[in-house]
N, C-alpha and C positions, 0 to 999 in steps of 0.2 A: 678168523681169517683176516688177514690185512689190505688194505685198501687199495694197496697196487695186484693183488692177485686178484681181488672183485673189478678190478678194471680188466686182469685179463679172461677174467672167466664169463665178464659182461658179453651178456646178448649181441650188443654191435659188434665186440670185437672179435667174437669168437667166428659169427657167420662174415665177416673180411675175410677172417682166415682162412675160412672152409671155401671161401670163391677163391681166394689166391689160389689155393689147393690145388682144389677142382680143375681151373683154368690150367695151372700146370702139368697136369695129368700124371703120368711117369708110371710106373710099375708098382706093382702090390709087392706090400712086406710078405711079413711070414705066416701073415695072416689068410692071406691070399683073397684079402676083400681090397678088389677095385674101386677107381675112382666111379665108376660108374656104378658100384654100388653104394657107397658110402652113404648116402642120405638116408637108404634105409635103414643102416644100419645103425646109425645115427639117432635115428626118432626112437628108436627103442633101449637102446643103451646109454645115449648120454648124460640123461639124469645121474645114472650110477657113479658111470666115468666123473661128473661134475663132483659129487658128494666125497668121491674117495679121495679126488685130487682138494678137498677142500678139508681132508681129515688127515693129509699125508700120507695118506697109506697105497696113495693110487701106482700101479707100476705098471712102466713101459715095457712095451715087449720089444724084443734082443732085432738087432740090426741085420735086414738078412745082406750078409757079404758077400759082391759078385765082382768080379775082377775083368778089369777093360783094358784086351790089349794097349802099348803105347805105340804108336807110330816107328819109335826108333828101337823096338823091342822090347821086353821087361813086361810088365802089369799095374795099372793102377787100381790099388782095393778101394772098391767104392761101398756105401752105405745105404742101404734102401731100408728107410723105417716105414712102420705102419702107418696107411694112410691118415687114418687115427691120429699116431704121434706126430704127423707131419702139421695138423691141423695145431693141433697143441703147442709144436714148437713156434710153426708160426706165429702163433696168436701170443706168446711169450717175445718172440723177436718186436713186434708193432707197438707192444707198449712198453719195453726197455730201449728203443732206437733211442726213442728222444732225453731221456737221460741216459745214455755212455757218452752222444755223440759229442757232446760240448766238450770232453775230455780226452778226444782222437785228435792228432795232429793235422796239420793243413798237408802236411806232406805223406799220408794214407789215401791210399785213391781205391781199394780194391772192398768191391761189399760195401758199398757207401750211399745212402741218400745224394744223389746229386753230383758226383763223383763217378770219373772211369778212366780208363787205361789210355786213352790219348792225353789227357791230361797229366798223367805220371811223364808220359812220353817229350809233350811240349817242354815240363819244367826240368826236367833230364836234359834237354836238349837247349834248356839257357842256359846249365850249367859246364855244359861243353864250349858254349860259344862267350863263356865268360873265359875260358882258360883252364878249365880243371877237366881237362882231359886223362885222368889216370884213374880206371873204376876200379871201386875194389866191389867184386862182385861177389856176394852172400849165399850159401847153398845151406839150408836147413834139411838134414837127415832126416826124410819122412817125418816130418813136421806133426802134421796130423795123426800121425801112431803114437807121437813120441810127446806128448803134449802131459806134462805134470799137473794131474788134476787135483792134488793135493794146494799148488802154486797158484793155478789157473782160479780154483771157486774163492779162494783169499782174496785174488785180485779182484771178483766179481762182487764179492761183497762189499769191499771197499768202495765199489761204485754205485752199487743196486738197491743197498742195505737193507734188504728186507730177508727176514729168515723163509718164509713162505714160499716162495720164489725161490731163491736159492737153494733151497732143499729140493723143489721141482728141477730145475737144470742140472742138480746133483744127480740124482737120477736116473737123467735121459744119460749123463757121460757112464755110468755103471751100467746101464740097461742090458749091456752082452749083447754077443753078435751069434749070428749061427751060420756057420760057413760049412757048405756041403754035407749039411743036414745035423753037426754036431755043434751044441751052445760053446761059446770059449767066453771067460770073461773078460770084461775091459775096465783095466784098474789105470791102465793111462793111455793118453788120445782122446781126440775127441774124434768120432767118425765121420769122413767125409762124406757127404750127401743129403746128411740130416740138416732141417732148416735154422738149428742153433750153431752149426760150426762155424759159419763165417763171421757174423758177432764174436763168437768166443775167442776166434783166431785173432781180431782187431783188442780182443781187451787185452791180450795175453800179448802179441808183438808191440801194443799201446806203449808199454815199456822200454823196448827195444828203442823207439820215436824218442821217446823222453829224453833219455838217454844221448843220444845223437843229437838230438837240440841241444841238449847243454853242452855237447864240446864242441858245438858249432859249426855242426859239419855238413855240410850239403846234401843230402841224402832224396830217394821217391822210395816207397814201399808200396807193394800191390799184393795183399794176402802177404803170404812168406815169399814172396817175391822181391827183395832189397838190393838197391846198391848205392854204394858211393863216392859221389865226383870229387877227386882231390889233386892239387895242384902240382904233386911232384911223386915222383917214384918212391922216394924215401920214404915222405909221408903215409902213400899209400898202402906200404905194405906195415908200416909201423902202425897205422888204422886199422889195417885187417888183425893184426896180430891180438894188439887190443880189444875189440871191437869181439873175435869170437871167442876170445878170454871170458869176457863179460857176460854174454848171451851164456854160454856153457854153465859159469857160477851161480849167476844174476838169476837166472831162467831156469834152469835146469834143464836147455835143449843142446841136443847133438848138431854139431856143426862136423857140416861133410868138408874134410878140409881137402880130398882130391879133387872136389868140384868148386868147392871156393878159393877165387883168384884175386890178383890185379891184374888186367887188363887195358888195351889203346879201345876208343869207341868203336875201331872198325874192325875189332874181332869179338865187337858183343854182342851177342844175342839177347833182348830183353823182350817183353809180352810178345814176341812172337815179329819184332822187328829189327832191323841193321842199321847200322850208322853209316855214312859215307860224308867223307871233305867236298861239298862243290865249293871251290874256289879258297874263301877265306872264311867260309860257314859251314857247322855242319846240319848234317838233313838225318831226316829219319825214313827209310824206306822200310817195306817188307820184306823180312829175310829168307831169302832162298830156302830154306828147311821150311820156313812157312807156308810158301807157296808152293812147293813141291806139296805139303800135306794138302791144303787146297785142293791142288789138281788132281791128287789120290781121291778126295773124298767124292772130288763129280765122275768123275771115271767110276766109280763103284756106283754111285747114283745112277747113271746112265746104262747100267748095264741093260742090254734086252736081256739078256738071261733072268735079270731075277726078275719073279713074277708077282709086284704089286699092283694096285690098280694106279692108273696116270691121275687122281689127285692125289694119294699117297706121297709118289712120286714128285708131283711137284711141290707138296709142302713141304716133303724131308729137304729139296734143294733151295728152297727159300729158306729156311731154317740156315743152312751151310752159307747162303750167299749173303745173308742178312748178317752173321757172325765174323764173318770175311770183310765185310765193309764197318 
């Protein structure tokens, strides 16, 4: 066994993981063992679970897949692994932070030690008031289904180098989902919800950053969240053309090109904000769609009809209000 999997299978790091867990509570896989049981279940199996993942033979069990409306319609498939695997991936995510991070760009802000979405927002918001008011905005086709894990554990290795490990997160991306009680496999994607997808998602658009830094282009990225500020209309659309040429060959991801645009700042919607000119600056406000979802969400909160108890009640709006600010 190698030396970076003994660090993630050490004592310290594994019980971090198991309090991150914990703390975050969420829904039982397909297991149907809750966070509140999990300790027990724990002291009786995990010698096993430790020995198999230390012989490679240990496997994850399948992703149970549950689908959350979106506000504007449609569905997002989300990923509920076992509480189990969640601990594991964890405890796999705290000791590869510190080696990926020195090789993530300053201009990734999404899933980041220290790092978040106003700040994507602020440095968005010099490069408008430098003059490059013309965005070319990036729409990745279900990014997260569509994620070549042939491509993606290449790049991983390249950063992680350890066989042990990487045949572990090999794995969790094969592990199969079971949606509506039937297993389906997953030969690419990495599943939303589980606690290795946002790492993987940054090693794997890591490239995309690269990329953009060498042809010098002003860019923020947030997850698959990208755009970028360029100086003239021409340029602009001769980046975008470029730019999902590349991602498409480069990557092997679908670029949605009826949703990827050029764009002025005052018809873009980014993390859930709008741009407006005051005077001879631009500002970053909250964009109407957003705020509208907002007001959806306390109005459902608020219902007398539905009948939780009023601390329920007030944590689920603390939760909304605290995400809102």
């Amino acid at each position: 066994m190698s030396q970076l999997m003994e660090e993630i299978l050490s004592r310290e790091n594994m019980t971090l993981a198991y309090k991150k867990v914990k703390a975050n509570k969420g829904a039982s896989g397909v297991d149907g063992i809750s966070t509140d049981e999990i300790q027990e279940y724990l002291k009786d199996n995990w010698p096993s679970i430790k020995e198999r993942i230390q012989k490679r033979k240990y496997k994850p069990q399948p992703v149970l897949r549950v689908e959350i409306p979106k506000p504007a319609g449609g569905v997002r498939k989300l990923g509920i692994p076992s509480v189990v695997d969640r601990i594991i991936e964890q405890a796999i995510v705290q000791v590869i932070t510190p080696i990926v991070e020195p090789h993530f760009s300053d201009y990734s802000y999404g899933f980041r030690p220290g790092k978040r979405a106003q700040q994507a927002i602020i440095k968005l918001l010099e490069y408008l008031n430098d003059g490059y008011t013309y965005i070319v905005d990036i729409d990745l086709e279900k990014f997260f289904d569509n994620v070549p894990q042939d491509k993606l554990m290449t790049l991983v290795g390249e950063i992680v180098r350890d066989p042990d490990t990487e045949s572990l997160i090999s794995k969790y991306l094969k592990a199969a989902v079971m949606v509506r009680g039937k297993y389906e496999a997953t030969n690419v994607g990495t599943p939303q919800g589980g606690n290795l997808s946002p790492i993987l998602s940054n090693i794997m658009l890591n490239e995309l950053d690269k990329e953009l830094e060498a042809r010098g282009l002003s860019f923020v990225r947030y997850a698959d969240d990208s755009v970028i500020a360029v100086g003239s209309s021409a340029a602009a659309n001769r980046v975008m053309h470029t730019v999902t040429k590349w991602i498409e060959r480069k990557l092997g991801l679908k670029v949605n090109m009826t949703k990827t645009k050029v764009t002025k700042p005052s018809h873009l919607k980014y993390l859930g904000f709008g741009f407006v000119k005051m005077g001879d600056k631009w500002e970053a406000r909250p964009h109407q769609d957003s705020v509208k979802n907002f007001e959806r969400k306390l109005k459902k909160l608020t219902k007398r009809s539905w009948s939780i108890s009023m601390d329920e009640r007030i944590q689920r709006l603390n939760w909304v209000i605290r995400g809102w600010i």
